[in-house]
FIKEMAR-224911 format. One record per residue (C-alpha): residue number from 1; x, y, z. Coordinates in pm, 1 decimal. Layout:
REM FIKEMAR-224911
+--------+----------+----------+----------+
: vodren :     east :    north :       up :
+--------+----------+----------+----------+
:    NUM :        X :        Y :        Z :
...
+--------+----------+----------+----------+
This chain:
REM FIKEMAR-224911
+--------+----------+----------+----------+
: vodren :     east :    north :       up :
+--------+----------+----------+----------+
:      1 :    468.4 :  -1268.9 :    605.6 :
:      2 :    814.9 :  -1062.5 :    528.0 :
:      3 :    819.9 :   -737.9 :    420.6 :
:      4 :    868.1 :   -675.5 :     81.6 :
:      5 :   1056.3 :   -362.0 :    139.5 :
:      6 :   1150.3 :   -250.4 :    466.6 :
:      7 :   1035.7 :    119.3 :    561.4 :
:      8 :   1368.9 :    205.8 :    585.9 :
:      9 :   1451.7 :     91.8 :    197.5 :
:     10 :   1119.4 :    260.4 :    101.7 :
:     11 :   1208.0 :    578.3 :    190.9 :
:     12 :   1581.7 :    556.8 :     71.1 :
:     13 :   1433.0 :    444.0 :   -261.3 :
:     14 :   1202.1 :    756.1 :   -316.8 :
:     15 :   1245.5 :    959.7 :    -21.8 :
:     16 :   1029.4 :   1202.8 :   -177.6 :
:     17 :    707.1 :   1045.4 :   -110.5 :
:     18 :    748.1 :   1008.0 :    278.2 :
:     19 :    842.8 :   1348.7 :    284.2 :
:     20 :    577.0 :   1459.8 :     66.7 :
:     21 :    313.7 :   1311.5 :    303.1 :
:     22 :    451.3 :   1412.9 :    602.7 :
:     23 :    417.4 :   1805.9 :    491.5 :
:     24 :     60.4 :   1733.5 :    387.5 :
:     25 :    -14.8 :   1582.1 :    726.4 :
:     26 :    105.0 :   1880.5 :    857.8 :
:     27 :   -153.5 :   2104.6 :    697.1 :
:     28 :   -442.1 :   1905.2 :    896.0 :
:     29 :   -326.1 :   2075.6 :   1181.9 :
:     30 :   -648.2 :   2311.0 :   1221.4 :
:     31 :   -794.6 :   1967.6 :   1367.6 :
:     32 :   -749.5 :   1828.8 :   1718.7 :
:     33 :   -468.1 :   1565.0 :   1722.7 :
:     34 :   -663.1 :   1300.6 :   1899.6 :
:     35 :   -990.7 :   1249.6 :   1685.1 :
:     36 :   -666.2 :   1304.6 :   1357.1 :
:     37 :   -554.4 :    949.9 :   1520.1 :
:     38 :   -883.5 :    809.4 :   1555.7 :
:     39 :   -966.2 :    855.0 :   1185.7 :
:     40 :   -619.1 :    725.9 :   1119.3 :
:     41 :   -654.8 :    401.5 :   1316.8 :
:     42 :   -998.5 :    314.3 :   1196.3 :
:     43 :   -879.3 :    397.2 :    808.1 :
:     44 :   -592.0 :    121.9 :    925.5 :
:     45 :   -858.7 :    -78.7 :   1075.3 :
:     46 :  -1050.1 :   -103.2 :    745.9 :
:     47 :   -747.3 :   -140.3 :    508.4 :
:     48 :   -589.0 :   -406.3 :    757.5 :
:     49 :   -241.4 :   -198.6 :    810.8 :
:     50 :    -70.7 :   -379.8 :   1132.1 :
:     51 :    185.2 :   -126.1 :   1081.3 :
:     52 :     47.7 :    175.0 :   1059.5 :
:     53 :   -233.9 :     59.7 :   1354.5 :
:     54 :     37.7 :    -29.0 :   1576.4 :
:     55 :    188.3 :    311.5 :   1484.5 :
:     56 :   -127.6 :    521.3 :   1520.0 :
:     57 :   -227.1 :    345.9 :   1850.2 :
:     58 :    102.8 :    438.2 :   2010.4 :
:     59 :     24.2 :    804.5 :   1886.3 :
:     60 :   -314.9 :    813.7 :   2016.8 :
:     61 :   -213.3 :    666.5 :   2360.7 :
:     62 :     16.6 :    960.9 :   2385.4 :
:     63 :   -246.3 :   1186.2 :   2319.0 :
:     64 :   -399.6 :   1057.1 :   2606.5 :
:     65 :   -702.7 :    915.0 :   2380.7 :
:     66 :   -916.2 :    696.3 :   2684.9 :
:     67 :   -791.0 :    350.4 :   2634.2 :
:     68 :  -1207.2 :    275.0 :   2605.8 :
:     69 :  -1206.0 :    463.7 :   2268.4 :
:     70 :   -915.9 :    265.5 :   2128.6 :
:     71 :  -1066.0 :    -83.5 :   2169.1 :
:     72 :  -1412.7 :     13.1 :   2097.1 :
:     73 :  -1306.5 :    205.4 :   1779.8 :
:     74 :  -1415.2 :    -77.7 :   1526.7 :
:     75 :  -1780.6 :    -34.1 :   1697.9 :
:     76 :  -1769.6 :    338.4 :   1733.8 :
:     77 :  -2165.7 :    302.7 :   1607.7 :
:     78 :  -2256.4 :    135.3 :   1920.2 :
:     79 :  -2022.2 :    295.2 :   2177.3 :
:     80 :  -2166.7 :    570.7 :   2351.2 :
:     81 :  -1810.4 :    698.1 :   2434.2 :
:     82 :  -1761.0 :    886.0 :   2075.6 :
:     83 :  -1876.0 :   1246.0 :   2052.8 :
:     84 :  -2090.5 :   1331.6 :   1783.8 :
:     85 :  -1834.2 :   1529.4 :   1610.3 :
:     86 :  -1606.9 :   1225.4 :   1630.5 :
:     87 :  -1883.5 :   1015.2 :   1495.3 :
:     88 :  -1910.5 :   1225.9 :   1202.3 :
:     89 :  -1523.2 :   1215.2 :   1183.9 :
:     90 :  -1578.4 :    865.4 :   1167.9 :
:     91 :  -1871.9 :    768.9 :    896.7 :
:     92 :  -1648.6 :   1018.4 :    687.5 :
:     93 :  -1368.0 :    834.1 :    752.5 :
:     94 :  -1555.8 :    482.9 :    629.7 :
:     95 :  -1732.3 :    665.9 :    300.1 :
:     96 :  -1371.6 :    839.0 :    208.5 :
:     97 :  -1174.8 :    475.3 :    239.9 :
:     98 :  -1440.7 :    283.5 :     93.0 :
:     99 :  -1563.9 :    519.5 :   -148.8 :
:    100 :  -1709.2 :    253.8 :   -405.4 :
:    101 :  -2099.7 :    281.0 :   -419.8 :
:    102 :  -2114.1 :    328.4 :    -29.9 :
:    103 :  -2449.6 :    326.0 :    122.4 :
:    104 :  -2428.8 :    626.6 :    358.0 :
:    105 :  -2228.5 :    884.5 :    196.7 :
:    106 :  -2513.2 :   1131.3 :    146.2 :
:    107 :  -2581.3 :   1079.8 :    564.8 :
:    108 :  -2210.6 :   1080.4 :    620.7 :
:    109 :  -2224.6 :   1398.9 :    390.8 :
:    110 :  -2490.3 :   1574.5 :    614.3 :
:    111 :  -2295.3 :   1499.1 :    955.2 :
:    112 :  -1966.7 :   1592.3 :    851.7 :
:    113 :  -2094.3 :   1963.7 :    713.5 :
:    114 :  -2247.7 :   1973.8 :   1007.6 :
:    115 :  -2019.1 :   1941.4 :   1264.1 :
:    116 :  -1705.0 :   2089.8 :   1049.1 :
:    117 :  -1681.7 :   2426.0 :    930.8 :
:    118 :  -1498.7 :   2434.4 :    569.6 :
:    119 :  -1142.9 :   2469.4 :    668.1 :
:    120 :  -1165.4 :   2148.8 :    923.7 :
:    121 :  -1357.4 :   1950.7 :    660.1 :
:    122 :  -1077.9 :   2036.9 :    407.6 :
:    123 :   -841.6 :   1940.1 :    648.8 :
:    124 :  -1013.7 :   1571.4 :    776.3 :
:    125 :  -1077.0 :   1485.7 :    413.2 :
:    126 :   -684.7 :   1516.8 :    368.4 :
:    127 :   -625.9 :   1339.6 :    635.9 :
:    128 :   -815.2 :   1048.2 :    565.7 :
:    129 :   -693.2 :   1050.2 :    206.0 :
:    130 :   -283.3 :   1068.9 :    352.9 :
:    131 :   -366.9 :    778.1 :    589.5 :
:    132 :   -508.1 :    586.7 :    317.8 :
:    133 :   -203.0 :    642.0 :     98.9 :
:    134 :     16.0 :    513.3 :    369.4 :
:    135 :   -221.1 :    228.4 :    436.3 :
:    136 :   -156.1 :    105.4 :     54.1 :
:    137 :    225.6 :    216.7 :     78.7 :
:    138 :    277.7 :      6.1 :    452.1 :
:    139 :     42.4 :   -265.5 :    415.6 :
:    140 :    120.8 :   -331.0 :      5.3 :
:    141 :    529.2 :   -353.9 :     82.4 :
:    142 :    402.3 :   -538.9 :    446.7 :
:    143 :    638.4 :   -287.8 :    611.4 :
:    144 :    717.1 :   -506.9 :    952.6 :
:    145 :    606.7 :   -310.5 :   1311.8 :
+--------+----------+----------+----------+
């Protein structure tokens, strides 16, 4: 499929918005960068964003994320190789993006106040919801990789 608008166009057109997103994502930065990219590639996992995947997987392998995280992200619940804090990062990550009526929140809920004090869980919630926001911005205009 084409793009409807490039990236390029997108942020011509309204410049403000990238910009705006790209301070927020700034303020997250009380949170290690590699388990930021791991919530951001499994939020683009579940909204289906090739672009921002392809652009969060180059992040995290820069980061030096094990290569064994990144392809056994979409079964983090199985693969012994995420932390517990990560795993909480994680089931956050899943209630926050598909908030309608999801079946774990209130164990998602416990885990995530457990293994983040306030400030971090301020700062993962925003995270998810920027990444989110860019999923529907990237994948709605198909924004080409």
């Amino acid at each position: 499929m084409s793009p409807l608008l490039s990236y390029a166009d997108f942020a011509a057109h309204i410049a403000g918005v990238p910009d705006g997103l790209r301070v927020a994502s700034q303020a997250v930065s009380v949170l290690d960068p590699a388990l930021v990219e791991l919530v951001k590639l499994r939020a683009s996992h579940l909204n289906a964003c090739t672009f921002c995947t392809h652009y969060h997987l180059a992040l995290a392998r820069k980061l030096g994320v094990p290569q064994d995280k990144l392809d056994l992200l979409s079964v983090w619940r199985e693969a012994p190789q995420f932390s517990a804090q990560e795993r909480a990062a994680l089931a956050w990550t899943e209630v926050l993006t598909l908030m309608a009526d999801h079946p774990e929140r209130a164990a998602a809920e416990a885990e995530v106040t457990a293994h983040f004090a306030p400030a971090e869980l301020a700062a993962l919630t925003s995270a998810i919801a920027i990444i989110n926001a860019w999923n529907r911005i990237a994948g709605g205009l198909r924004f080409s990789v």
